[in-house]
C-alpha positions as CSV (number, residue, x, y, z in Angstrom):
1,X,0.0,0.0,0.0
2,X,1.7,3.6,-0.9
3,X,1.7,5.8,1.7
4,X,-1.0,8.0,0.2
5,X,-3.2,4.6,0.8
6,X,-2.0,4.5,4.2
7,X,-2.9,8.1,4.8
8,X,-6.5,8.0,3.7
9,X,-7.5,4.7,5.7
10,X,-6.2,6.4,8.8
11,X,-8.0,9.4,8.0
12,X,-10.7,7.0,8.0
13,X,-10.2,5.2,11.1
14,X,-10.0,8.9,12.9
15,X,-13.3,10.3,11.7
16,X,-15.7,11.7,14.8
17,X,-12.8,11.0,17.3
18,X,-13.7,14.6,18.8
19,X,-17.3,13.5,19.1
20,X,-16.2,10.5,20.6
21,X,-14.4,12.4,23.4
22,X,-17.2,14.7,24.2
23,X,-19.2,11.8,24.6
24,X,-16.9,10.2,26.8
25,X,-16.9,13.7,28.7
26,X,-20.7,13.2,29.1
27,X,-20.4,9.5,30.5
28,X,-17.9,10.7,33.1
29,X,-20.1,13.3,34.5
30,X,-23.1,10.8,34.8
31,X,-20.7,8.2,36.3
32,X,-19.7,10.9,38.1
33,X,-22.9,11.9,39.7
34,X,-23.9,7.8,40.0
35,X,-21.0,7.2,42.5
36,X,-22.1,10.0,44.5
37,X,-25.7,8.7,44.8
38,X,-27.5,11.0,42.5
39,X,-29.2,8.3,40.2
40,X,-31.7,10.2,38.8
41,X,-29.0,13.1,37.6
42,X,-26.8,10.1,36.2
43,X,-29.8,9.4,34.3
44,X,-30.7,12.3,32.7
45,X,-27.2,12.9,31.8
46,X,-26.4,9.6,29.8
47,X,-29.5,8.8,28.4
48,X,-28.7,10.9,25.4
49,X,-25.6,8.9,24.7
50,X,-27.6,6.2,23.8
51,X,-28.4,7.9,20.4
52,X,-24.6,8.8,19.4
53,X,-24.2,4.7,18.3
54,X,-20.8,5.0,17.8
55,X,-17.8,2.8,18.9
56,X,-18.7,3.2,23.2
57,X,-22.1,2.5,22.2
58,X,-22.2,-0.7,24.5
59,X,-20.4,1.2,27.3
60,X,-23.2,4.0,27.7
61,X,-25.8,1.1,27.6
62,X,-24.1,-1.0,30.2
63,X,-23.6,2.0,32.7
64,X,-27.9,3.3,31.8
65,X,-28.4,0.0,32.4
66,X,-27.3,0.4,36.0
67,X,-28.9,3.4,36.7
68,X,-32.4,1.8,36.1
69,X,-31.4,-1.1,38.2
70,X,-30.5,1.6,40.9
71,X,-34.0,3.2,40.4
72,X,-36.0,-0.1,40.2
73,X,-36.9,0.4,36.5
74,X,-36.6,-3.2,35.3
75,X,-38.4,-2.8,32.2
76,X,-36.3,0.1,30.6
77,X,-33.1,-1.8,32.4
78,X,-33.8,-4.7,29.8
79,X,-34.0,-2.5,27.5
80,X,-30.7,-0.9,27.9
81,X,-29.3,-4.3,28.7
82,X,-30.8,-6.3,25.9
83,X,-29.0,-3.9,23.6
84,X,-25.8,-3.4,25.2
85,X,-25.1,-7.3,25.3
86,X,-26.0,-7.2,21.1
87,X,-23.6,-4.7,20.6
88,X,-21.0,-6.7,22.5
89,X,-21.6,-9.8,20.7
90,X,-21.2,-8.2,17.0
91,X,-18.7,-9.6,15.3
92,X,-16.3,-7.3,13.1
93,X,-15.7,-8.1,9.5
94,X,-12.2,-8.1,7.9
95,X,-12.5,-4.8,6.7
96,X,-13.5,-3.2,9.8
97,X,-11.3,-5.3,11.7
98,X,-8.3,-4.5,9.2
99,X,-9.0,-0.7,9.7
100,X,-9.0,-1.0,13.3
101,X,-5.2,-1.7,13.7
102,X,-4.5,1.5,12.3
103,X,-6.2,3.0,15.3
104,X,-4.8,3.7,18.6
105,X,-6.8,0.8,21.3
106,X,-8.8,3.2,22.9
107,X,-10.3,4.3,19.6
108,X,-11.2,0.8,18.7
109,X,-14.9,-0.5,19.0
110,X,-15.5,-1.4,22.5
111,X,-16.4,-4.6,22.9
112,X,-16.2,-5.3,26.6
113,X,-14.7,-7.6,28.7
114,X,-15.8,-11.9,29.8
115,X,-16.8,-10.6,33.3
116,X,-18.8,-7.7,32.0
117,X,-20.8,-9.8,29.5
118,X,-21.1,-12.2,32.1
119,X,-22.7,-9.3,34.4
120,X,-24.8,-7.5,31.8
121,X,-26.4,-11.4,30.8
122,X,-26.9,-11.8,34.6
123,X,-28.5,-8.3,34.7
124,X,-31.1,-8.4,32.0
125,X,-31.8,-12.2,33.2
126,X,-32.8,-10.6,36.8
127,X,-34.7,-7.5,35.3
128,X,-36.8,-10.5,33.2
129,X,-37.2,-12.3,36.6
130,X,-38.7,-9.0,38.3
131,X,-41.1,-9.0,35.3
132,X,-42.3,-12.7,35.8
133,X,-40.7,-13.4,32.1
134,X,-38.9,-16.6,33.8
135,X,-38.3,-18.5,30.5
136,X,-36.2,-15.1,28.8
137,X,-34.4,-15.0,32.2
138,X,-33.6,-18.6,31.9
139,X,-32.3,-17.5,28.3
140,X,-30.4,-14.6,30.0
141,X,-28.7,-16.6,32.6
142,X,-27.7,-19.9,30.4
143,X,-25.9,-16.4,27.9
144,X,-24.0,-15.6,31.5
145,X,-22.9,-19.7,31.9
146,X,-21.7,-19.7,28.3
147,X,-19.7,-15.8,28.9
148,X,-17.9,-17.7,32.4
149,X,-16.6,-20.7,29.7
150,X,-14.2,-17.7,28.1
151,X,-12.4,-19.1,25.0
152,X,-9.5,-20.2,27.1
153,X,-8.7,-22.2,30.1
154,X,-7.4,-19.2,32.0
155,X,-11.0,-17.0,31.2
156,X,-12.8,-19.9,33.1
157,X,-14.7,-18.2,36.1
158,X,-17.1,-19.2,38.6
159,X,-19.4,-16.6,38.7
160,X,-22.3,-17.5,41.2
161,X,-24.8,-15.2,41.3
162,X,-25.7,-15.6,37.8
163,X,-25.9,-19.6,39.0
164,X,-28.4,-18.8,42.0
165,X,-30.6,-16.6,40.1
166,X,-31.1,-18.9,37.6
167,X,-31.5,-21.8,40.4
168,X,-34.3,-19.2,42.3
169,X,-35.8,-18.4,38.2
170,X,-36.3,-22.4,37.8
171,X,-37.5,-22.6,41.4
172,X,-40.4,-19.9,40.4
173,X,-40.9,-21.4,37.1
174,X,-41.6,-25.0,38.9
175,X,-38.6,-26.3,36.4
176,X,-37.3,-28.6,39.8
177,X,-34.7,-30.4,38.5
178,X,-32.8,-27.5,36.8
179,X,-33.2,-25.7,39.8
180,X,-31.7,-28.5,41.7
181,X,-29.0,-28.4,39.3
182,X,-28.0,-24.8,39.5
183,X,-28.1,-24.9,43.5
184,X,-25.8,-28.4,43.2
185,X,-23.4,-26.0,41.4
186,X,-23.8,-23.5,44.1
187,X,-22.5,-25.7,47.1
188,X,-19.7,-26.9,45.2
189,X,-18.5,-23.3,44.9
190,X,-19.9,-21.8,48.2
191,X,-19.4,-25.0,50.4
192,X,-20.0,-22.6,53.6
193,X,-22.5,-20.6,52.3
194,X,-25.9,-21.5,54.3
195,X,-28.0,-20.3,52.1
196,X,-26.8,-22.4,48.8
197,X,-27.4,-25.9,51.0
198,X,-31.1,-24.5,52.2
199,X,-32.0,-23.9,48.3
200,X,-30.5,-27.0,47.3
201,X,-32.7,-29.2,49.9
202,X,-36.3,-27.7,48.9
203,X,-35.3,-27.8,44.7
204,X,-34.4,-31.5,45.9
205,X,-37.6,-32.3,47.9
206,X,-40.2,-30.5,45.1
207,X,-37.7,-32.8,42.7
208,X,-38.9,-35.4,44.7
209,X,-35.3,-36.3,45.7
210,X,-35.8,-36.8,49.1
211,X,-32.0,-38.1,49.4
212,X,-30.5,-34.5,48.3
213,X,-32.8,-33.1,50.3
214,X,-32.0,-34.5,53.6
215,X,-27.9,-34.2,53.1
216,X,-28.6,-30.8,52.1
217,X,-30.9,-30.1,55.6
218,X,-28.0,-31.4,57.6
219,X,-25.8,-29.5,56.0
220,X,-27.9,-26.4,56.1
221,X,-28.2,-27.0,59.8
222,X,-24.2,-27.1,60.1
223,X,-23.6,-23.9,59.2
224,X,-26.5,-21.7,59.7
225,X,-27.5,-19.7,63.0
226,X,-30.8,-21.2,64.5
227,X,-32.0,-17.2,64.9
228,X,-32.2,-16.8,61.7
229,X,-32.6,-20.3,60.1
230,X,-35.7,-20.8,58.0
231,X,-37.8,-24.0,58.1
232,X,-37.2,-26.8,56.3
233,X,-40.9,-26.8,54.6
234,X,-39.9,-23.2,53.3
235,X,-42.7,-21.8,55.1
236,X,-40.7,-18.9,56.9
237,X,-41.4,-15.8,55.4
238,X,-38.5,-13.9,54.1
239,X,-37.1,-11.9,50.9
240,X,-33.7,-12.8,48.7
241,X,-31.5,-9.6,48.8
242,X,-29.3,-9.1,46.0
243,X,-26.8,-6.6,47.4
244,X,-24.5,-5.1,44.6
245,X,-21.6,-2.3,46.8
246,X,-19.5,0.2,45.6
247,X,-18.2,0.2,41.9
248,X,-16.3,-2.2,39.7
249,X,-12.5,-2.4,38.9
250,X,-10.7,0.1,36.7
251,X,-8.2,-0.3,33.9
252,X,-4.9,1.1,33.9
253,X,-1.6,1.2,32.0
254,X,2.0,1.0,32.5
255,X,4.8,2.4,30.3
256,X,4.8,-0.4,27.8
257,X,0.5,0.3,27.3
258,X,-0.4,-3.4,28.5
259,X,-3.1,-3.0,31.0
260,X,-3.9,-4.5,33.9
261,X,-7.1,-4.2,36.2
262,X,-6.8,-2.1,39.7
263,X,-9.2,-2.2,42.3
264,X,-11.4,0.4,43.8
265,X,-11.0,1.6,47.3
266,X,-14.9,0.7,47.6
267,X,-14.5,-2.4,46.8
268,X,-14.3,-4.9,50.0
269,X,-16.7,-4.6,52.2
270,X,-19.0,-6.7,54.8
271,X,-22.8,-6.1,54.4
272,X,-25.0,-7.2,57.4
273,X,-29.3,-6.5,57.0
274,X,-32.0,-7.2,59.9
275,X,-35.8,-6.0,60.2
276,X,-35.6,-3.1,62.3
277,X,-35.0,-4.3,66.0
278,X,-33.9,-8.0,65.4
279,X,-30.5,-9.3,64.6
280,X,-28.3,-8.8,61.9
281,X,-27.6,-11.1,59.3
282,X,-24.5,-11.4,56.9
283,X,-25.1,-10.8,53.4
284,X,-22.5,-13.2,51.9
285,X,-20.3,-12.2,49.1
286,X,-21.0,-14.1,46.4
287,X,-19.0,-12.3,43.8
288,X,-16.0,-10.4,44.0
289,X,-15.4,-8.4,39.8
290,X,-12.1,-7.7,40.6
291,X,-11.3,-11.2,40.9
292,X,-13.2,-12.0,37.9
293,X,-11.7,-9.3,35.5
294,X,-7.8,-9.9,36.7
295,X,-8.0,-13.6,36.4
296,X,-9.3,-13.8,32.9
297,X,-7.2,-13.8,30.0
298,X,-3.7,-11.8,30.5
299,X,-0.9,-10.2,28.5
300,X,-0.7,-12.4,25.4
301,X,-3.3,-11.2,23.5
302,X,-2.2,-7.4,24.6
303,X,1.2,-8.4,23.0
304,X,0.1,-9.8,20.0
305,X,-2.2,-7.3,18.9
306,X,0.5,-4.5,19.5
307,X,3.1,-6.4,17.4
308,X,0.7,-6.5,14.6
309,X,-0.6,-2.9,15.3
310,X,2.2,-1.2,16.1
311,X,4.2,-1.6,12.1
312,X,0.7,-0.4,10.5
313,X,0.6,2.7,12.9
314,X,4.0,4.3,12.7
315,X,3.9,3.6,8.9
316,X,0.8,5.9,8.8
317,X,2.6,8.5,11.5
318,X,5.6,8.6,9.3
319,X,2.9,8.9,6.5
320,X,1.4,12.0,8.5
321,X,5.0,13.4,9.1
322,X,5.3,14.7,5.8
323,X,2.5,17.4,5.9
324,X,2.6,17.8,10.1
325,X,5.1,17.7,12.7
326,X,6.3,14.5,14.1
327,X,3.3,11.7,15.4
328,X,5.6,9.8,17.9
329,X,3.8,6.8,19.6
330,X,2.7,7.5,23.1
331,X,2.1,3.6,24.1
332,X,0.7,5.0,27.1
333,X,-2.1,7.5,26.4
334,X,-3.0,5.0,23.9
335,X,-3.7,2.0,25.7
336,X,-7.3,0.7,26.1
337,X,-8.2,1.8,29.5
338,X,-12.4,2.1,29.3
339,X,-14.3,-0.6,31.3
340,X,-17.8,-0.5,32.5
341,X,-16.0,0.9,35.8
342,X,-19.7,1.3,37.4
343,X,-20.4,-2.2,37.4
344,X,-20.2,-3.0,41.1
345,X,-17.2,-4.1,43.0
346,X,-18.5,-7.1,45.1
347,X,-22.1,-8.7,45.0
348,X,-23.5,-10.3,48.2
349,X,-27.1,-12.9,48.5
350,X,-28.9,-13.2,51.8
351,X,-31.9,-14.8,52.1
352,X,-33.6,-12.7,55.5
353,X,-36.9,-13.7,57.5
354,X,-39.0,-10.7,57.2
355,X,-42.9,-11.1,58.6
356,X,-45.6,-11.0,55.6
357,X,-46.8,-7.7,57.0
358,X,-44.7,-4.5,56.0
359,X,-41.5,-4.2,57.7
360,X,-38.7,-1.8,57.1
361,X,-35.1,-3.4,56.8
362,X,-31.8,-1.9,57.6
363,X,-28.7,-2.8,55.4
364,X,-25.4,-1.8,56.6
365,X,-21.9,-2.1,55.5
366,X,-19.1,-2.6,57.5
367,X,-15.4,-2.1,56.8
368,X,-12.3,-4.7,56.9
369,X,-11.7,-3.5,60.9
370,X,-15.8,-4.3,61.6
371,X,-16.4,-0.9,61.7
372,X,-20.1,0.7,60.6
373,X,-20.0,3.0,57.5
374,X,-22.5,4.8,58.5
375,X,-22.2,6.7,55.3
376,X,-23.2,3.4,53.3
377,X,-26.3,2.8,56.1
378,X,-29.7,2.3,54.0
379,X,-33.0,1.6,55.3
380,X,-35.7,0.1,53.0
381,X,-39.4,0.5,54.4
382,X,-42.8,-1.1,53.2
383,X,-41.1,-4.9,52.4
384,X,-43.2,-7.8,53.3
385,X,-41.7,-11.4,53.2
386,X,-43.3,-14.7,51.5
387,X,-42.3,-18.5,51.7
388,X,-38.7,-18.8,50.3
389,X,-40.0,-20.3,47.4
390,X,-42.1,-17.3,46.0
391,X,-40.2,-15.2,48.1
392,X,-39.2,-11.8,45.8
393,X,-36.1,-10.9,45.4
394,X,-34.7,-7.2,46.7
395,X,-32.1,-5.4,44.5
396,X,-30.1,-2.6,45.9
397,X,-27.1,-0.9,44.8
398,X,-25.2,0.9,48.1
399,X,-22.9,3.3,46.6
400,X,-20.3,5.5,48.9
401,X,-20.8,8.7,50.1
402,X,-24.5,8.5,51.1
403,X,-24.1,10.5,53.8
404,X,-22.2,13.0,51.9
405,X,-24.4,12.9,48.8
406,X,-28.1,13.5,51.2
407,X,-26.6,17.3,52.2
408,X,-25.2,18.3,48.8
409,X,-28.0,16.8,47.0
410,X,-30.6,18.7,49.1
411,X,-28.7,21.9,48.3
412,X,-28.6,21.3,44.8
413,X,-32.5,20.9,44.7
């Protein structure tokens, strides 16, 4: 190819680059305004992204799609969702894919991450589930199995909440052997965790597995506290909390551009909920996204794109050299570094007794010294519990700085 060749294809690849960046602008100020609490602003400020479809189109849907988690909106978050995890599943053709190596990484089409897709299937399977749709959800959550697989042995990942919802989904939708299948999977990655034995003995007893079901009990009965433990029939009445805190991990690069994943400060914490005057119950980490980005993949691929891409670019910077001043490679500044960084960090299950009549319920986060954040405290009124298995299931989001968010927020408004 002569260098005028070279030339126009990278004029090509660089076309709305500025728009691009003004975008971007736009999504940090909504992120912005998410972290500190203000959902509905976040709202208004990135919905309009969704109609610039260009190369972050996926990343703007991902991050609207928490926001109408946040605000209970499950329709228009399956909305968002069901088009953010089409976009990430396109598949490039040669041409696009050719032109794309002339283009610095973060100017590529964003195509997210295994952990992300695995999230945003698990998402859009739960806002199904909180719209009775149980066989999509199934659909949704056998999409989040498939992301875990990753297309090497080092992208495997044991994602569980995904697993449980889709156990709970074929609970509701009387499907009793899948159900008893999903929570199997559950107690072989959670062995401790009460909660996955108590599911697993009531799918195995409406399964009619009444072997299961009484290993399961005993087990159950092991490791859970008799104040809070909830009959074997599955009469108790409770609610499932899904519990997502803080936000997720962040990319960053190092002199060379490879990029690794970094954790957020907000990332580890313990979450405990009780109905107002009784006592506390742990809401178990299930989940941990730092963990799941940092242990998929690795350098390799970063290493052979670049020694493919890297050639093609400085051909078309030595090509630009002649009519500007010198276009030196800044590895660096352009390294891929966007992630859907307001995923959350860690995501914890609890199944709590709540009476049938409406209660309010106190969710508090604690951090690694067992201290209260009394910033991250959040009270939930009006919540009535049903037997575990029609019990519904609770979504909240605790993002930091509540505490800091309810004074400046107030003044804003």
């Amino acid at each position: 190819m002569t260098r005028g060749g070279v030339l126009a294809v990278g004029l090509a690849a660089t076309v709305l680059v500025s728009s691009r960046c003004a975008a971007e602008s736009v999504l940090e100020k909504g992120e912005k305004d998410y972290r500190k609490g203000w959902v509905t602003d976040a709202e208004v400020v990135m919905q309009p992204l969704v109609e610039k479809k260009d190369k972050d189109y996926p990343r703007y849907l991902l991050s609207l799609g928490s926001v109408e988690l946040s605000l209970g909106d499950y329709w228009r978050a399956g909305q968002y969702f069901t088009a953010a995890v089409q976009n990430l599943s396109v598949e490039l053709g040669s041409f696009a894919t050719g032109v794309a190596l002339f283009r610095a990484e973060k100017n590529r089409p964003y195509r997210g991450y295994p952990h992300e897709k695995v999230l945003a299937h698990t998402y859009l399977g739960l806002a199904y589930f909180q719209q009775n749709k149980y066989n999509d959800a199934r659909i949704e959550f056998a999409k989040a199995r498939e992301e875990e697989r990753g297309t090497t042995e080092a992208q495997r990942s044991d994602f569980a909440t995904s697993e449980f919802l889709d156990g709970v989904n074929a609970l509701r939708a009387g499907r009793f052997n899948d159900a008893q299948v999903s929570f199997r999977k559950i107690t072989e990655l959670k062995k401790d965790w009460p909660l996955g034995w108590f599911s697993l003995c009531r799918a195995s007893y409406l399964n009619h597995d009444d072997g299961e079901a009484a290993e399961a009990w005993a087990r159950y009965e092991s490791l859970s506290d008799s104040a809070s433990r909830l009959a074997r029939d599955g009469s108790t009445p409770c609610a499932l909390f899904l519990i997502a805190t803080g936000w997720g991990p962040t990319r960053e690069a190092d002199s060379l551009g490879l990029c690794r994943w970094e954790r957020t400060p907000s990332a580890e914490k313990d979450v405990r909920l009780a109905v107002a005057g009784q006592p506390r119950l742990d809401a178990v980490a299930v989940d941990d996204l730092y963990n799941e980005a940092s242990t998929s993949g690795g350098v390799v691929g970063q290493v052979a794109r670049k020694l493919v891409s890297l050639p093609l670019r400085a051909l078309f910077a030595s090509a630009k050299s002649d009519s500007t001043k010198s276009d030196k490679l800044d590895l660096k500044s352009d390294a891929d570094v966007r992630s859907w960084d307001i995923s959350p960090g860690t995501i914890h299950l609890a199944a709590l007794p709540i009476p049938p009549s409406p209660s309010t319920v106190e969710i508090t986060c604690f951090d690694d010294k067992g201290r209260a954040i009394d910033a991250d405290r959040r009270a939930l009124r009006f919540i009535g519990g049903q037997p575990f298995d029609r019990s519904p299931i609770i979504y909240v989001r605790v993002l930091p700085n509540a505490g800091e968010r309810a004074v400046t927020h107030d003044r804003k408004h």
